[in-house]
Backbone as a ProteinNet text record, in pm:
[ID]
protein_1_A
[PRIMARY]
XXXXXXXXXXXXXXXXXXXXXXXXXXXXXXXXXXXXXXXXXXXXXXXXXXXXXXXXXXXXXXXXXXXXXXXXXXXXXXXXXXXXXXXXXXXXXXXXXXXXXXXXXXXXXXXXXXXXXXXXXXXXXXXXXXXXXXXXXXXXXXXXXXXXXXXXXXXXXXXXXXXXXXXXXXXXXXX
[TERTIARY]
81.1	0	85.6	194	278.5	325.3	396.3	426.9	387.9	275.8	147.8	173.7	148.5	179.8	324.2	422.8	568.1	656.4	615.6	718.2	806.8	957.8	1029.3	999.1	977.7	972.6	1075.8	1108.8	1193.3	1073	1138.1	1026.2	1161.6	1150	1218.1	1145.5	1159.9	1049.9	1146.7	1087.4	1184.3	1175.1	1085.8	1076.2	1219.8	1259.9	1388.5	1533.7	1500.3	1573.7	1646.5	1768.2	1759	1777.8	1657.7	1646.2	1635.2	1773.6	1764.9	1652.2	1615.9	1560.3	1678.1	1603.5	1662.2	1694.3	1801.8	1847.9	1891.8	1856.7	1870.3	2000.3	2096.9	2237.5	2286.1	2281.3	2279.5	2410	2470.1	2593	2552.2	2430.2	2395.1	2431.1	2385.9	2421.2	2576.7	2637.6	2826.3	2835.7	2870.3	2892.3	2831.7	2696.6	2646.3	2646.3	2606.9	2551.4	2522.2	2481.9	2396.5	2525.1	2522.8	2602.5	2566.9	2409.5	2362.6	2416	2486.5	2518.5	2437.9	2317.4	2227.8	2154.9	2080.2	2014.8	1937.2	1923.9	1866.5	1988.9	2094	2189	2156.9	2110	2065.9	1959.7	1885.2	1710.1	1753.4	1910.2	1870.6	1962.5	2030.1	2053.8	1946	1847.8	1754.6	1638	1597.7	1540.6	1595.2	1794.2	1833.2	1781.7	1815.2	1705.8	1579.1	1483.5	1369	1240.5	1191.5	1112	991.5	960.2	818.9	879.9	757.1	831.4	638.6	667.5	565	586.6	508.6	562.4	424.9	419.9	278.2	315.9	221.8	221.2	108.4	130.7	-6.4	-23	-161	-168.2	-172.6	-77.8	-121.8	-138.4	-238.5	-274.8	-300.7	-322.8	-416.1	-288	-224.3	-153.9	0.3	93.8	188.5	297.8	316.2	402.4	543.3	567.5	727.2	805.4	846.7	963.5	874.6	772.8	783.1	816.3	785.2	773.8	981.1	1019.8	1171.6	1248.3	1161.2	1257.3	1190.2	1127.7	1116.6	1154.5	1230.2	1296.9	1426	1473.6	1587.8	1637.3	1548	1562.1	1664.5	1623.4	1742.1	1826.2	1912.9	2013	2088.3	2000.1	1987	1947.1	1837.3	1838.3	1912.3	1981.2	2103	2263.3	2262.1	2337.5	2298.7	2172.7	2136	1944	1937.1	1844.2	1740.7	1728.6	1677.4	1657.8	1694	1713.3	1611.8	1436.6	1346.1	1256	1299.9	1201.8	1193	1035.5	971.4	949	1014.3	968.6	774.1	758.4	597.8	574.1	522.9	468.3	282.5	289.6	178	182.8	42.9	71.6	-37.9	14.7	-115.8	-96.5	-222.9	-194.2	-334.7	-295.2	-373.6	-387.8	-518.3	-602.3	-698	-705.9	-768.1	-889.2	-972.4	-1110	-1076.6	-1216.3	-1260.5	-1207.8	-1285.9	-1204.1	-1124.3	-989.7	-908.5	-766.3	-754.7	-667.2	-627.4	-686.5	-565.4	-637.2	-736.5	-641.4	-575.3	-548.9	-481.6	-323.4	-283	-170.1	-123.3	-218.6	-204.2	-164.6	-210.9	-226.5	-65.8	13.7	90.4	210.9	184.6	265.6	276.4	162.9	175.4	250.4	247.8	293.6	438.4	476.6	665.1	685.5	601	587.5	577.8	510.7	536	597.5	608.6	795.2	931.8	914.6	1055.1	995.6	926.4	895.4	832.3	811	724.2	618.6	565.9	434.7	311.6	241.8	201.9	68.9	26.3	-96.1	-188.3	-308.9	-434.1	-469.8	-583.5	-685.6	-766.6	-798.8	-925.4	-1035.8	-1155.9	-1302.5	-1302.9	-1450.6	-1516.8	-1481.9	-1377.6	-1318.5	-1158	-1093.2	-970.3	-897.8	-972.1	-906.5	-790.6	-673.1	-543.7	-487.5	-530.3	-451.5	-491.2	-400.6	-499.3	-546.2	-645	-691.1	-751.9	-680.1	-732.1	-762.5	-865.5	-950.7	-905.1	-790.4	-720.5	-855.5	-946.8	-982	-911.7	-787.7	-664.8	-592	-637.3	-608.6	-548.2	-439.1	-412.3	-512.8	-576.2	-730	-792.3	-837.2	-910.8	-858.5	-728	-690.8	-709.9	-670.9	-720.2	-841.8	-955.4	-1119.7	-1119.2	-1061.1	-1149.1	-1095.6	-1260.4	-1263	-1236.4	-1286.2	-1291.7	-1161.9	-1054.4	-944.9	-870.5	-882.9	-862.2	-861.2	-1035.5	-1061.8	-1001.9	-963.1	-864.5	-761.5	-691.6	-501.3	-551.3	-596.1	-593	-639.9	-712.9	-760.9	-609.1	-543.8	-439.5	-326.5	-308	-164.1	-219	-335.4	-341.8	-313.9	-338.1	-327.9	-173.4	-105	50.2	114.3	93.1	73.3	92.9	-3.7	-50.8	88.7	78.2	156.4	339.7	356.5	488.8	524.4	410.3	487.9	469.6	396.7	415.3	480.9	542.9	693.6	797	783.7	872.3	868.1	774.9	788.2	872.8	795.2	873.3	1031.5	1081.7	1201.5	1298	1223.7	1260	1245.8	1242.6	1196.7	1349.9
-120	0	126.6	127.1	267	249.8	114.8	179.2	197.3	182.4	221.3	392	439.6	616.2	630	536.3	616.6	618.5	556.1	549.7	381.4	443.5	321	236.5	56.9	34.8	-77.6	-132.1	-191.6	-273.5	-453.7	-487.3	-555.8	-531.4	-611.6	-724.2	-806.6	-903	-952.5	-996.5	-1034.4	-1180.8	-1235.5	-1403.6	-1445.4	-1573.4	-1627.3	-1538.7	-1421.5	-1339.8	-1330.4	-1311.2	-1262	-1170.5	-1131.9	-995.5	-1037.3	-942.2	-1001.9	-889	-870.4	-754	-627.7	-505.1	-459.2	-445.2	-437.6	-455.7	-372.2	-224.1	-84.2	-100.2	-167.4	-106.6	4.5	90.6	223.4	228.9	100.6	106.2	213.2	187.7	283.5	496.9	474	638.3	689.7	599	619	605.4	486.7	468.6	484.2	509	572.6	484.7	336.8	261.7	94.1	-12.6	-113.6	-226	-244	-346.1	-507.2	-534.4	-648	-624.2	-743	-708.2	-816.3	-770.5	-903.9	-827.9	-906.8	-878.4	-733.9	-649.4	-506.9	-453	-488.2	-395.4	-331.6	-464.4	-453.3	-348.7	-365.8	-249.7	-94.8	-62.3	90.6	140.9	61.8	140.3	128.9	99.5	110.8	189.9	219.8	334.7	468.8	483.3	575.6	634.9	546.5	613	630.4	572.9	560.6	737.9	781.7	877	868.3	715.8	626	488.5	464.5	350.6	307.6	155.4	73.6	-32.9	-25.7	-130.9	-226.4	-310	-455.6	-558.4	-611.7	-657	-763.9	-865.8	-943	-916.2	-924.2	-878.6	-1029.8	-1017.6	-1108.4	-1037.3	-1096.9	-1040.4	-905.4	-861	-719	-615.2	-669.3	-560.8	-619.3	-546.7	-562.5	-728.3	-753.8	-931.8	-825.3	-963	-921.2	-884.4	-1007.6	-911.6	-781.2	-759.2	-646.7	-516.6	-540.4	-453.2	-447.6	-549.7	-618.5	-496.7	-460.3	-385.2	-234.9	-224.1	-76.5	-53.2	-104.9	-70.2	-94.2	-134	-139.5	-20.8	54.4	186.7	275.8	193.8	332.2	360.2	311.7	312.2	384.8	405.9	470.4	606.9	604.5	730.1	848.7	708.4	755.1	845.1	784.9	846.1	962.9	934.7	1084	1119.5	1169	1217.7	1253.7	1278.5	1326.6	1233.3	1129.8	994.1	961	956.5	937	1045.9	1200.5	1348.5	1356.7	1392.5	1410.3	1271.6	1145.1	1011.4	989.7	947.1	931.4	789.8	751.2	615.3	606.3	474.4	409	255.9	191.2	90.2	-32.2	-173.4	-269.3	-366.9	-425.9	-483.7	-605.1	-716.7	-847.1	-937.4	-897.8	-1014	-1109.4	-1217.1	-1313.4	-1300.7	-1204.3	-1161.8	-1012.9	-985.8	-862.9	-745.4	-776.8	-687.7	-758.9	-797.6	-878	-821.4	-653.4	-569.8	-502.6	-495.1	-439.1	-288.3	-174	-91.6	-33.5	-99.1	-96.1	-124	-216.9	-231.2	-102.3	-88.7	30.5	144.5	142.3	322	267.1	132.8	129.5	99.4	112.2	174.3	341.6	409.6	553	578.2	556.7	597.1	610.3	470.5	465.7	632.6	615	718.9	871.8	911.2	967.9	1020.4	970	930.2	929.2	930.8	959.4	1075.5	1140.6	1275	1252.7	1151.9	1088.7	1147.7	1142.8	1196.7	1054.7	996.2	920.1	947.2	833.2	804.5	752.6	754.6	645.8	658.3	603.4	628.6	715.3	766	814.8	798.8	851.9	794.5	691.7	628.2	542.1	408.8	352.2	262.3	198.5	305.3	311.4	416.4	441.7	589.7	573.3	481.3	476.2	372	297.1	243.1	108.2	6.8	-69.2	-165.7	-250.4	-347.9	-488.7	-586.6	-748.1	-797.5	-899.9	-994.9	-1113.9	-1196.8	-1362.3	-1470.1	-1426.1	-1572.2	-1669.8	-1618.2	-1748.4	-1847.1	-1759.2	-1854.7	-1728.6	-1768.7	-1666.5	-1650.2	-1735	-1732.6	-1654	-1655.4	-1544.9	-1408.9	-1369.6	-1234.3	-1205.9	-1311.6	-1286.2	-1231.4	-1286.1	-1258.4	-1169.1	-1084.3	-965.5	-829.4	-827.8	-700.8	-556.7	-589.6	-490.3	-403.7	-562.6	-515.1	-446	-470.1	-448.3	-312.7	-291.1	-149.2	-28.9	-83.1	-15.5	53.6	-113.5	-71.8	9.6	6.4	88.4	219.4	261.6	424.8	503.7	364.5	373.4	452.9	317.8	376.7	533.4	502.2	662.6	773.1	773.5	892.3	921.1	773.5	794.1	839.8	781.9	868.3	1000.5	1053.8	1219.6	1286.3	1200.7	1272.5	1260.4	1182.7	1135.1	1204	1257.6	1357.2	1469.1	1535.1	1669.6	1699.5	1598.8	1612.1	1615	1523.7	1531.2	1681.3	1700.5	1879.5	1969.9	1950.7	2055	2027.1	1895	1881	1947.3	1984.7	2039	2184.1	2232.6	2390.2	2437.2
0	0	0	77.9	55.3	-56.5	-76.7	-259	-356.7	-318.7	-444.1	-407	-307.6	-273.6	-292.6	-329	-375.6	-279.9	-186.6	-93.2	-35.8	-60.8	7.5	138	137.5	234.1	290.7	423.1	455.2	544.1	530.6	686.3	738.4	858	959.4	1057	1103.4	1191.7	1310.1	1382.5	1568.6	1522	1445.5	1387	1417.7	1433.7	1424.6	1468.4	1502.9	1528.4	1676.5	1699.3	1885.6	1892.3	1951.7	2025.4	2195.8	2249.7	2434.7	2492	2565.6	2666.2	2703.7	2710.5	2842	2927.3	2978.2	3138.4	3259	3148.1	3217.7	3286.8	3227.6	3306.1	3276.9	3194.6	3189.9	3129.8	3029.6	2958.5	2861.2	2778.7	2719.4	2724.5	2843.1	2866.6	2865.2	2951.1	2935.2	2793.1	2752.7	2587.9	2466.8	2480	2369.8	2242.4	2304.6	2255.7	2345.3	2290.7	2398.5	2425	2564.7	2537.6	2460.6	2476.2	2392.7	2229.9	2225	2074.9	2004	1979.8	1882.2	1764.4	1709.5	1613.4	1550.6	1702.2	1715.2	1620	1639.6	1588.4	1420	1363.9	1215.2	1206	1311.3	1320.8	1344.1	1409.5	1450.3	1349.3	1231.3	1127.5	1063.3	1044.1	987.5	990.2	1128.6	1161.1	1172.1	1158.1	1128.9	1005.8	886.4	790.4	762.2	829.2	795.4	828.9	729	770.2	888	851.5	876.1	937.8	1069.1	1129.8	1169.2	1166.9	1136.5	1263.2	1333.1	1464	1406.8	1435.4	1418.7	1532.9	1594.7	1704.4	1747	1719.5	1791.2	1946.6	1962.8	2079.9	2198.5	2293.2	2400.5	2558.2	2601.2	2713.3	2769	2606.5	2616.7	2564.8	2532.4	2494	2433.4	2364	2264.8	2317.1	2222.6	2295.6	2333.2	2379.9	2478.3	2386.5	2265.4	2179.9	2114.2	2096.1	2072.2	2171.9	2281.4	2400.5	2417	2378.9	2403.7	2306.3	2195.9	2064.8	2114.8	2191	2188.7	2343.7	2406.6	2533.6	2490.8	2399.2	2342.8	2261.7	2255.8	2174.7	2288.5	2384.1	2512.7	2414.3	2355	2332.3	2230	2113.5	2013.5	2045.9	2139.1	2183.7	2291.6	2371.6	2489.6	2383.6	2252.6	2168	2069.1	2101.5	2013	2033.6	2160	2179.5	2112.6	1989.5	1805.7	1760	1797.2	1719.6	1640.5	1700.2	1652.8	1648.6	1680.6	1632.9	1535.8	1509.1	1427.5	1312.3	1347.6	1258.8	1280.7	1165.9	1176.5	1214.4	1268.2	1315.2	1331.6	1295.2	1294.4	1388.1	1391.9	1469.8	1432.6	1410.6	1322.7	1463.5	1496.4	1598.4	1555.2	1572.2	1565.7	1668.2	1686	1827.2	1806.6	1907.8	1887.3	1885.2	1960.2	1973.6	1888	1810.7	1785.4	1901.4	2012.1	2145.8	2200.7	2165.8	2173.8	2283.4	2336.2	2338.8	2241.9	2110.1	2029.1	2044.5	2122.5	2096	2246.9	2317	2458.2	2393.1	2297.3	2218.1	2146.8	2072.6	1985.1	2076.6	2184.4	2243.4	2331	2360.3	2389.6	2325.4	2170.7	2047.1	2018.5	2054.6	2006.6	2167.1	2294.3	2397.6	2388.7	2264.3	2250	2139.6	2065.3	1990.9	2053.3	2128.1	2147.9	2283.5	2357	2416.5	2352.4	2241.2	2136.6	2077	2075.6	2026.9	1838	1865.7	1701.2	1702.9	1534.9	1551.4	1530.3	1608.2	1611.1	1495.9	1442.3	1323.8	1331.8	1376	1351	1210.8	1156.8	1095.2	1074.1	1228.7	1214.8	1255.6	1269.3	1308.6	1227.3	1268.2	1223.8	1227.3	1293.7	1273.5	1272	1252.9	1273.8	1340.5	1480.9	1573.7	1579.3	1651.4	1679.9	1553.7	1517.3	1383.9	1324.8	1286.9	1206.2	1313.6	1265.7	1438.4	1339.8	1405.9	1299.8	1384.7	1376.3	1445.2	1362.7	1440.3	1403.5	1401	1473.7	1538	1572.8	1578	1641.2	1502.3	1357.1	1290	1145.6	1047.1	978	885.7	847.8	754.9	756.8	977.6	1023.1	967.1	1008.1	919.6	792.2	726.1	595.6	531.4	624.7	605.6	678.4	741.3	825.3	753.4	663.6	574	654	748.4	883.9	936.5	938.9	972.4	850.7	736.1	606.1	567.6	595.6	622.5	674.1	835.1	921.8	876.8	818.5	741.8	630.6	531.4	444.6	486.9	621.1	626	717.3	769.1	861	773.5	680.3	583.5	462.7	438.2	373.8	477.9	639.4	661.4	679.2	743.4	723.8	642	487.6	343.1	392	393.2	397.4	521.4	621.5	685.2	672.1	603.8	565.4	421.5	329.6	201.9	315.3	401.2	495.3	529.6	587.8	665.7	574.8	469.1	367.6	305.9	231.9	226.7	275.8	427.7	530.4	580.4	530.3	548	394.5	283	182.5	189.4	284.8	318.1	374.8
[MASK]
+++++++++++++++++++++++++++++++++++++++++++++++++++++++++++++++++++++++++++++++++++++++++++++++++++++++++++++++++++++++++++++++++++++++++++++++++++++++++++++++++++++++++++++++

């Protein structure tokens, strides 16, 4: 869907990946970068460039899974070296639950909280259906995602407004 609007995308996934936790030893702040040397390392050159950052998250127990919660406490670090690190990046947030009211938007609102805690400008949708961002109903099965026009609905009112706000910024970074 963004590259249908023209814009570059990158996906990264925690799948098969190691990502350790945070451990708040605060190596970060002295050295001005993490002492975990794993797989994150590949992700924060990557969000160095990125205008637009896309977190997705199945939801367990009402809210974002551990490695995801794991990669955005891992951000100390990136940001212990450069405070700016993530101002003014646009973010959005897709989150997939097992029930219709499954947590996802208790997830979502604890995706825009990382957001805007790094000084991001966070994205929903919009009324009607997609206030904080996109929202899928699994029924516990990938099928289920597949069939939920609903959630469908969501992502697509989600990524147009990211759209909109990602050539804005782009603009105003050409000023």
């Amino acid at each position: 869907m963004l590259e249908e609007q023209g814009f570059e995308t990158r996906f990264w996934t925690v799948r098969g990946k190691w990502v350790d936790y945070c451990a708040h030893c605060d190596h970060c702040l002295k050295e001005k970068e993490c002492v975990v040397q794993d797989d994150v390392q590949e992700l924060y050159a990557l969000l160095a460039e990125a205008q637009g950052i896309i977190f997705a998250s199945p939801v367990y127990n009402g809210g974002v899974s551990a490695q995801t919660k794991a990669v955005m406490d891992r951000m100390r670090a990136v940001v212990a070296a450069d405070k700016n690190f993530f101002r003014g990046k646009v973010g959005m947030g897709i989150v997939v639950g097992g029930d219709r009211a499954g947590g996802q938007e208790f997830a979502l609102m604890q995706i825009h909280a990382f957001y805007i805690i790094q000084g991001m400008i966070p994205v929903g949708g919009g009324f009607f259906g997609a206030n904080l961002g996109a929202t899928f109903w699994s029924r516990d099965t990938l099928e289920g995602v597949k069939l939920d026009e609903e959630g469908f609905r969501s992502l697509r009112k989600t990524v147009k407004k990211f759209g909109l706000f990602l050539k804005r910024y782009e603009q105003e970074d050409k000023k």
